[in-house]
PAVO-128665 format. One record per residue (C-alpha): residue in three letters; residue number from 1; x, y, z. Coordinates in nm, 3 decimals. Each point is the difference from the previous one (the first is absolute). Layout:
N
[ALA,NUM,[X,Y,Z]] ...
// end
This chain:
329
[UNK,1,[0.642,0.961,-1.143]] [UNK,2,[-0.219,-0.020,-0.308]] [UNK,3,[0.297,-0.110,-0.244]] [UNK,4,[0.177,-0.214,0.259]] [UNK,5,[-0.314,-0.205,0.058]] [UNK,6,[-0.028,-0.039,-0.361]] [UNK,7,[0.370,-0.100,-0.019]] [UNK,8,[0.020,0.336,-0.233]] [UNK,9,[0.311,0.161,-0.010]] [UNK,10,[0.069,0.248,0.305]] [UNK,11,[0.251,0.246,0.128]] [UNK,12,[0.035,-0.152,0.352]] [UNK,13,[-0.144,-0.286,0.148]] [UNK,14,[-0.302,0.129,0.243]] [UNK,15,[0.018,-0.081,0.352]] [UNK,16,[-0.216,-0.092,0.316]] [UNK,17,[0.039,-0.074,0.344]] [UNK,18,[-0.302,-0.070,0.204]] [UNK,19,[0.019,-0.026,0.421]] [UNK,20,[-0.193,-0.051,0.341]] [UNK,21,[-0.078,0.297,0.231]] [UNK,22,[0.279,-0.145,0.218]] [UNK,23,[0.236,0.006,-0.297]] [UNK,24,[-0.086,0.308,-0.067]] [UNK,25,[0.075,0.145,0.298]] [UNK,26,[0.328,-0.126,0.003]] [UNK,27,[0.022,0.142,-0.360]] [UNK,28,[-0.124,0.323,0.062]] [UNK,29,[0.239,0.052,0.323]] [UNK,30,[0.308,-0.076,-0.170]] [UNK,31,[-0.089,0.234,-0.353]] [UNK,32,[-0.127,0.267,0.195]] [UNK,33,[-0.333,0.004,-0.170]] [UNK,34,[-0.346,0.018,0.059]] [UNK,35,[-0.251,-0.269,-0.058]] [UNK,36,[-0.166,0.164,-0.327]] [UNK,37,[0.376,0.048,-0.128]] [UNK,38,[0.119,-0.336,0.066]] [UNK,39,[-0.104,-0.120,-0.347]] [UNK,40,[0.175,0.274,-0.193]] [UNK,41,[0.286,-0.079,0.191]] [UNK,42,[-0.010,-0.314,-0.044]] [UNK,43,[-0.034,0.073,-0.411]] [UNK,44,[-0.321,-0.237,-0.027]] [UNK,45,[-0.175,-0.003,-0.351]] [UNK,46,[-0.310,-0.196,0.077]] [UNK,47,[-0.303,0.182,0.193]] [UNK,48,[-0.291,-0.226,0.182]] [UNK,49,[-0.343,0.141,0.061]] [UNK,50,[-0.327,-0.214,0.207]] [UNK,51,[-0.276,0.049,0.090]] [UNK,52,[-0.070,0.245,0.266]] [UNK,53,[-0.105,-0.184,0.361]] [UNK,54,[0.036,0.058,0.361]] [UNK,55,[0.113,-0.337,0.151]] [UNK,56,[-0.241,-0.095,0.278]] [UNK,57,[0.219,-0.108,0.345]] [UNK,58,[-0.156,-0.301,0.189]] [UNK,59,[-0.048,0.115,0.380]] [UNK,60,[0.343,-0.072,0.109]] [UNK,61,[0.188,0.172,-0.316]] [UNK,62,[0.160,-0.368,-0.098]] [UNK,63,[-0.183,-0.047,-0.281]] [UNK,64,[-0.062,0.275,-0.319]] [UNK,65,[-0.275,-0.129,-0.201]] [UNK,66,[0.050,0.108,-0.359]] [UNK,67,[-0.254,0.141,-0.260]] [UNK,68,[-0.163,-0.385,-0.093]] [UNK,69,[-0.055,-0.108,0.369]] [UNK,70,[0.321,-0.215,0.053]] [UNK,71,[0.210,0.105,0.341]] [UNK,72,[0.380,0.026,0.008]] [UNK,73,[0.264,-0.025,0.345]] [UNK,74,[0.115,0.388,0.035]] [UNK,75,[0.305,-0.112,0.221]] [UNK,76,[0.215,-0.170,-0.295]] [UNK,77,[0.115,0.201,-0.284]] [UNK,78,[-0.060,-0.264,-0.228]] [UNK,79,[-0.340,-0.082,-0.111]] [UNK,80,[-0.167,-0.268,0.285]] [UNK,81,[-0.316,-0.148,-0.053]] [UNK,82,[-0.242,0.019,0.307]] [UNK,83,[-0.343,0.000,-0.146]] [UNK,84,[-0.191,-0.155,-0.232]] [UNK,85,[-0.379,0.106,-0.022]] [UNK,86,[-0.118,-0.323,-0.182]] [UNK,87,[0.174,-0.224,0.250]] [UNK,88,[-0.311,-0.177,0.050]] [UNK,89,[-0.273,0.201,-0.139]] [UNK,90,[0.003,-0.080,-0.402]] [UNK,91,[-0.309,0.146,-0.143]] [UNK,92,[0.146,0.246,-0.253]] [UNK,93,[-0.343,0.135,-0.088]] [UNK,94,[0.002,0.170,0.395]] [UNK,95,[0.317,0.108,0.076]] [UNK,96,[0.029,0.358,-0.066]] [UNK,97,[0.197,0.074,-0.294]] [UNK,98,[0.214,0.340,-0.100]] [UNK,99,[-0.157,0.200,-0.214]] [UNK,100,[0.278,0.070,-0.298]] [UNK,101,[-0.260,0.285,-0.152]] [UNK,102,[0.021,0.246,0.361]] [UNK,103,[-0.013,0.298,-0.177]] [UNK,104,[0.343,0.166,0.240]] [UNK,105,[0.167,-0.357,0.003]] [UNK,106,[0.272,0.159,-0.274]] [UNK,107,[-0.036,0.323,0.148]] [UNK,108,[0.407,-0.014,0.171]] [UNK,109,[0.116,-0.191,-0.352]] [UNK,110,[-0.169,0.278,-0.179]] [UNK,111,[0.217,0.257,0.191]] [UNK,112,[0.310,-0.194,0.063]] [UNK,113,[0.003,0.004,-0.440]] [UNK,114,[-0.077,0.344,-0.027]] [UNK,115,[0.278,0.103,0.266]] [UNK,116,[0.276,-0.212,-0.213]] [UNK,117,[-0.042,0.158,-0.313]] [UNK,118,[0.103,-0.278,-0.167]] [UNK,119,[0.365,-0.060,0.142]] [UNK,120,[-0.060,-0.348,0.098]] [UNK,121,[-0.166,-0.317,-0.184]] [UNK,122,[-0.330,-0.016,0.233]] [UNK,123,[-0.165,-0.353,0.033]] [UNK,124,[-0.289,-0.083,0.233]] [UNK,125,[0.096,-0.232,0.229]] [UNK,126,[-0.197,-0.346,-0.001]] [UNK,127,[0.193,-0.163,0.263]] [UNK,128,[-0.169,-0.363,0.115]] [UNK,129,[-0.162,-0.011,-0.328]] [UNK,130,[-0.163,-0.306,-0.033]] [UNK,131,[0.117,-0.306,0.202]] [UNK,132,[0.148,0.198,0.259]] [UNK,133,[-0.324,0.132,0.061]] [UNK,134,[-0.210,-0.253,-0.013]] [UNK,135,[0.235,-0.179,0.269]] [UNK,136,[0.003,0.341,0.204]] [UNK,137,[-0.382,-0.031,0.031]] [UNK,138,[-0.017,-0.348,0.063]] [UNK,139,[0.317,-0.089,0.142]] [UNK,140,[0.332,-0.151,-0.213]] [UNK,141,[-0.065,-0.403,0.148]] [UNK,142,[-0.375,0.003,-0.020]] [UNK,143,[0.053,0.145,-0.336]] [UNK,144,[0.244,-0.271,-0.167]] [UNK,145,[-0.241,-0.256,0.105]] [UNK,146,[-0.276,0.182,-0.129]] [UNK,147,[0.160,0.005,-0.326]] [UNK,148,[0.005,-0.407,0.005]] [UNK,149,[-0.329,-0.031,0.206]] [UNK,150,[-0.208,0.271,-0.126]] [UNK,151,[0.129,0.113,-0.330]] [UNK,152,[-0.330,0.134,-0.116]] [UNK,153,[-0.072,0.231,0.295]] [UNK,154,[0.353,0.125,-0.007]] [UNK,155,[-0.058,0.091,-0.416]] [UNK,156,[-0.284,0.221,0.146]] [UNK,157,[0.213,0.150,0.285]] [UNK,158,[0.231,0.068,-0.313]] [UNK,159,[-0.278,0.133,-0.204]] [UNK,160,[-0.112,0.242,0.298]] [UNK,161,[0.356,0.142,0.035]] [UNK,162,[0.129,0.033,-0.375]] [UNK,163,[-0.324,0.193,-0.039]] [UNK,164,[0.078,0.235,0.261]] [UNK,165,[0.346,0.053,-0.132]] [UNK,166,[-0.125,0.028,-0.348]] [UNK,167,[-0.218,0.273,0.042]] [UNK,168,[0.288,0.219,0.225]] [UNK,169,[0.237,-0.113,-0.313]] [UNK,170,[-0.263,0.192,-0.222]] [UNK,171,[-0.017,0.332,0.271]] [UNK,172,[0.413,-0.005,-0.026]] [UNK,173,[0.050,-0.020,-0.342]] [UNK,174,[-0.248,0.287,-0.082]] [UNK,175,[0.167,0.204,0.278]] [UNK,176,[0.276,-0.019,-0.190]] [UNK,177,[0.311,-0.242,0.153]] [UNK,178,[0.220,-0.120,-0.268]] [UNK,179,[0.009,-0.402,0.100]] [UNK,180,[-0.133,-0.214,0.209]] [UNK,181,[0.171,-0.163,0.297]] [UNK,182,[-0.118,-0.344,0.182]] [UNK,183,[0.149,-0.184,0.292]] [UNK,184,[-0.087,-0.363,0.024]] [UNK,185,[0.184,-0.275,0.167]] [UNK,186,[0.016,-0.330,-0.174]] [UNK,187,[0.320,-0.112,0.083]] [UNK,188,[0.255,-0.173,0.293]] [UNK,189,[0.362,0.027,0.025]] [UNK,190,[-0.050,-0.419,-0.182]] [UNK,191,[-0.277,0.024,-0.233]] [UNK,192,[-0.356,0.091,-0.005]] [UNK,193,[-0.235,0.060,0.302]] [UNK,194,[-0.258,-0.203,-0.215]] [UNK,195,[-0.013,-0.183,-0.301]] [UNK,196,[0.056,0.127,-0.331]] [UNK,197,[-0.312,-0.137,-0.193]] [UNK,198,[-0.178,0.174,0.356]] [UNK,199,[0.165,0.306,-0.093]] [UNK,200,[-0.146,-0.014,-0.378]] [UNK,201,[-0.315,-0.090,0.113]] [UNK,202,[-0.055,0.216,0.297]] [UNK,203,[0.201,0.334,-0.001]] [UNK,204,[0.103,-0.004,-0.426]] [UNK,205,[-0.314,0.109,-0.175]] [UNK,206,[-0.090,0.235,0.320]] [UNK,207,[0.344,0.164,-0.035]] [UNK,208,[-0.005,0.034,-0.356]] [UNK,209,[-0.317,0.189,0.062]] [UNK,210,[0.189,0.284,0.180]] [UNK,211,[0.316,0.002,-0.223]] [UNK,212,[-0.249,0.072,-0.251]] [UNK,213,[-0.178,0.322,0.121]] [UNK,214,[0.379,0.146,-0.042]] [UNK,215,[0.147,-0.186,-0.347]] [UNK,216,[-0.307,0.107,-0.186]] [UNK,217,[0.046,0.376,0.010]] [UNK,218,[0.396,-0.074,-0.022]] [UNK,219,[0.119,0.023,0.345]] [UNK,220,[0.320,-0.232,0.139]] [UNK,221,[-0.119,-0.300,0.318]] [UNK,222,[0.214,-0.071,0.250]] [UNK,223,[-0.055,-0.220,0.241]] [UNK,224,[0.178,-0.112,0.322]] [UNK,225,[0.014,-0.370,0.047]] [UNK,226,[0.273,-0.131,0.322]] [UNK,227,[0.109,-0.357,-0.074]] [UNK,228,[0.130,-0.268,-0.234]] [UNK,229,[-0.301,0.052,-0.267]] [UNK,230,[0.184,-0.153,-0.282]] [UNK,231,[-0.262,-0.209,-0.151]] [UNK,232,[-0.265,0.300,-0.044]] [UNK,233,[0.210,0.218,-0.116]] [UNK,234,[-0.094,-0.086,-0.396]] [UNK,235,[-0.360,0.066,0.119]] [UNK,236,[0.090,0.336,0.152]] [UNK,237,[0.111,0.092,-0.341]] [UNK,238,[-0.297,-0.157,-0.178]] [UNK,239,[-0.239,0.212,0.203]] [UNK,240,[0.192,0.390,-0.089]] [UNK,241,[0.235,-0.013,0.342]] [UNK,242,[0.247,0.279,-0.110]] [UNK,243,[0.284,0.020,0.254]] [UNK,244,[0.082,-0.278,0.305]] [UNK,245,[0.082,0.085,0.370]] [UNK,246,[0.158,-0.041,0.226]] [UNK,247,[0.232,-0.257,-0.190]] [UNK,248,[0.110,-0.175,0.369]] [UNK,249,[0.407,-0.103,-0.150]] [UNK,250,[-0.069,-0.305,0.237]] [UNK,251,[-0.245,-0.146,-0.191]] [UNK,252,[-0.046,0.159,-0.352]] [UNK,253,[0.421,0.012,-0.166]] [UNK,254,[0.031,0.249,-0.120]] [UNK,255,[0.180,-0.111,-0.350]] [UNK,256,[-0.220,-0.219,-0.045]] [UNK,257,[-0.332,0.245,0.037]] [UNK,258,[0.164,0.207,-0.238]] [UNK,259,[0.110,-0.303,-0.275]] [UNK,260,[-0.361,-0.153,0.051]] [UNK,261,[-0.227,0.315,0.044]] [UNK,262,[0.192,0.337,-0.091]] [UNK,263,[-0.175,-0.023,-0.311]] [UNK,264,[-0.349,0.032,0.147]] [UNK,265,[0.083,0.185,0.333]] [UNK,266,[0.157,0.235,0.202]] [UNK,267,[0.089,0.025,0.309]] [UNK,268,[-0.025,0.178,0.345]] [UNK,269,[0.213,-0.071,0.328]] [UNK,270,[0.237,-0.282,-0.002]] [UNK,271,[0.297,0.151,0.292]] [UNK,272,[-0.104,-0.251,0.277]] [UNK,273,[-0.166,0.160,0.267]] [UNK,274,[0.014,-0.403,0.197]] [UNK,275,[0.349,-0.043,-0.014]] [UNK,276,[0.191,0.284,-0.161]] [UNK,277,[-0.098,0.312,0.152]] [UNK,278,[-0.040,-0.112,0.366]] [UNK,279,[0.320,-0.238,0.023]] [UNK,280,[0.220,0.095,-0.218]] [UNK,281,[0.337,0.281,0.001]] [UNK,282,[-0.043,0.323,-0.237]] [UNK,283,[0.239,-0.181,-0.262]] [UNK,284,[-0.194,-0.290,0.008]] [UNK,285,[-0.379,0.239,-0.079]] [UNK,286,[0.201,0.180,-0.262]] [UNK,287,[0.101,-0.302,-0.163]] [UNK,288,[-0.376,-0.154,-0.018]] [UNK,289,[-0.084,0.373,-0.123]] [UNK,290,[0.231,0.003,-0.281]] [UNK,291,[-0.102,-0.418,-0.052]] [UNK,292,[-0.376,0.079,-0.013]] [UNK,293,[0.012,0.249,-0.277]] [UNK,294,[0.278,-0.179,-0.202]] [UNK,295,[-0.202,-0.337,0.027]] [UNK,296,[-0.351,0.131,-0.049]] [UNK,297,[0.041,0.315,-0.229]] [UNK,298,[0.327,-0.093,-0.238]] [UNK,299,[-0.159,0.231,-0.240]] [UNK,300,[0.004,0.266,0.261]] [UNK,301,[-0.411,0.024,-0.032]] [UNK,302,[-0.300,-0.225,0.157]] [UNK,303,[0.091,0.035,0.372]] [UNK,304,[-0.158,0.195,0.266]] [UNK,305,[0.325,-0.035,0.223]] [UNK,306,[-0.070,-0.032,0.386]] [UNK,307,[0.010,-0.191,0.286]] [UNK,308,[-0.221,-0.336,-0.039]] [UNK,309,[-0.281,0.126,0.271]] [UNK,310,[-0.036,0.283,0.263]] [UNK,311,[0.325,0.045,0.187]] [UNK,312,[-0.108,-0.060,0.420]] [UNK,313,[0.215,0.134,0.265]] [UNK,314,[0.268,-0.291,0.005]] [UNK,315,[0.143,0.119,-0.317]] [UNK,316,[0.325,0.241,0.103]] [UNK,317,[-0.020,0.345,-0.121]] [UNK,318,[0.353,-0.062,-0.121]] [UNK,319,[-0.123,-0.244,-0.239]] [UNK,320,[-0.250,0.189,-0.130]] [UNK,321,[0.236,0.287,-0.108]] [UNK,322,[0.228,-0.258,-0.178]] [UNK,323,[-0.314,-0.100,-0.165]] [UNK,324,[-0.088,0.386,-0.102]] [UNK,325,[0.372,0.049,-0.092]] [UNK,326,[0.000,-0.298,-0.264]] [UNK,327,[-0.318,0.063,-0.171]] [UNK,328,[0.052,0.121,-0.377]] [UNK,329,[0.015,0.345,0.016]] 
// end
């Protein structure tokens, strides 16, 4: 993992395939394996540790509220919004903020590194990093017009949440992970979800805060970005991003990522998990497979090789075993 994301030489591209609990299921059935060997069997490379939180249920168990107060549907296996705490209340001095210094808030991370022994490349997982949660608090339309109507109190909405992620940054890299790993939204399957001078303004300097807590002592940053987010990608770079995902084929070509980027970036994902996996015949997956790594990695180094976001339970089991049965072995 270390050499690939550095587009080093390696003996074998590393691999990762990420899935629901539905898809795992299905998974788990068909292998003949247990949850806690599903990984292995699935020869993943790339370990993710959080923080450790009970979800609170609301009284009906539809909604799980996560560890910074925003709610989420429990009957989709997707990720569904269903509540936003600062709907209508915005005073960011009152709401009750996570504390990022609980002293046993690392305490399963801690264990889940010792247990590995180092077999896997463990990253702490900062999904909704910025944006995404600042729009999970507040809610994704009141949000984009906040960012046009109220620019200033969305900077310190920004400010409140990049400081709480900057502090667990610190707590991970001194326990010891060996990158950092950030999920953050910015793009559509046509462009942008907001502007690109918004983007530098709003989320760039913030972001390049984080990245920074991990390229100063050396570590690799990858982040995970869905979307057509062609026009920040430059900026990505500028601010220490290491290695792209998921690398959606329908939006980011391939050859082109490679020809414009490679230099700068690698790679993680790119076997189409909206079209590809879930529609396609065996032949057709093994052909994207074998596409993805000869498109993105032609010097057989700087892709994590995968499918472009968790599998859900549409995708055929048979599809994923053509998939396992083409990666580089």
């Amino acid at each position: 993992m270390r050499r690939a994301l550095r587009r080093q030489p390696v003996d074998r591209l590393p691999v990762q395939t990420t899935y629901t609990g539905a898809m795992a299921a299905k998974l788990m059935a068909h292998f003949h394996c247990s949850k806690a060997e599903l990984a292995a069997r699935l020869d993943n490379h790339l370990l993710r540790v959080d923080v450790s939180y009970a979800p609170r249920l609301s009284a009906d168990s539809k909604i799980s509220f996560d560890w910074w107060g925003a709610g989420w549907g429990t009957e989709t296996e997707g990720y569904w919004h269903a509540h936003a705490p600062l709907a209508e209340a915005t005073d960011l001095a009152n709401y009750v903020w996570p504390d990022p210094d609980a002293p046993a808030l690392l305490a399963e991370a801690k264990g889940a590194i010792a247990m590995d022994m180092g077999q896997h490349f463990v990253v702490p997982n900062f999904g909704f990093a910025l944006f995404e949660r600042a729009w999970s608090l507040r809610g994704f339309e009141s949000f984009l017009m906040d960012l046009l109507e109220t620019p200033q109190w969305v900077e310190a909405l920004l400010d409140r949440i990049a400081d709480i992620q900057l502090t667990l940054a610190k707590r991970f890299v001194a326990l010891g992970v060996d990158g950092g790993y950030f999920g953050d939204d910015y793009g559509a399957q046509r462009g942008l979800l907001f502007s690109d001078s918004l983007w530098r303004r709003m989320i760039k300097p913030r972001l390049g805060r984080l990245f920074a807590v991990f390229r100063d002592p050396g570590l690799p940053v990858i982040l995970h970005s869905d979307g057509d987010i062609w026009p920040i990608l430059p900026d990505l770079i500028d601010i220490g991003l290491t290695c792209l995902n998921p690398v959606q084929p329908e939006v980011l070509e391939h050859r082109r990522l490679y020809r414009e980027f490679g230099r700068h970036l690698s790679f993680y994902g790119g076997i189409s998990t909206q079209d590809v996996m879930p529609k396609a015949s065996a032949a057709a997956v093994r052909d994207a497979t074998a596409a993805c790594t000869r498109d993105l990695a032609p010097d057989a180094t700087g892709l994590v090789l995968g499918p472009s976001h968790r599998m859900q339970s549409d995708i055929p089991v048979e599809n994923v075993v053509a998939m396992l049965e083409t990666f580089p072995k």
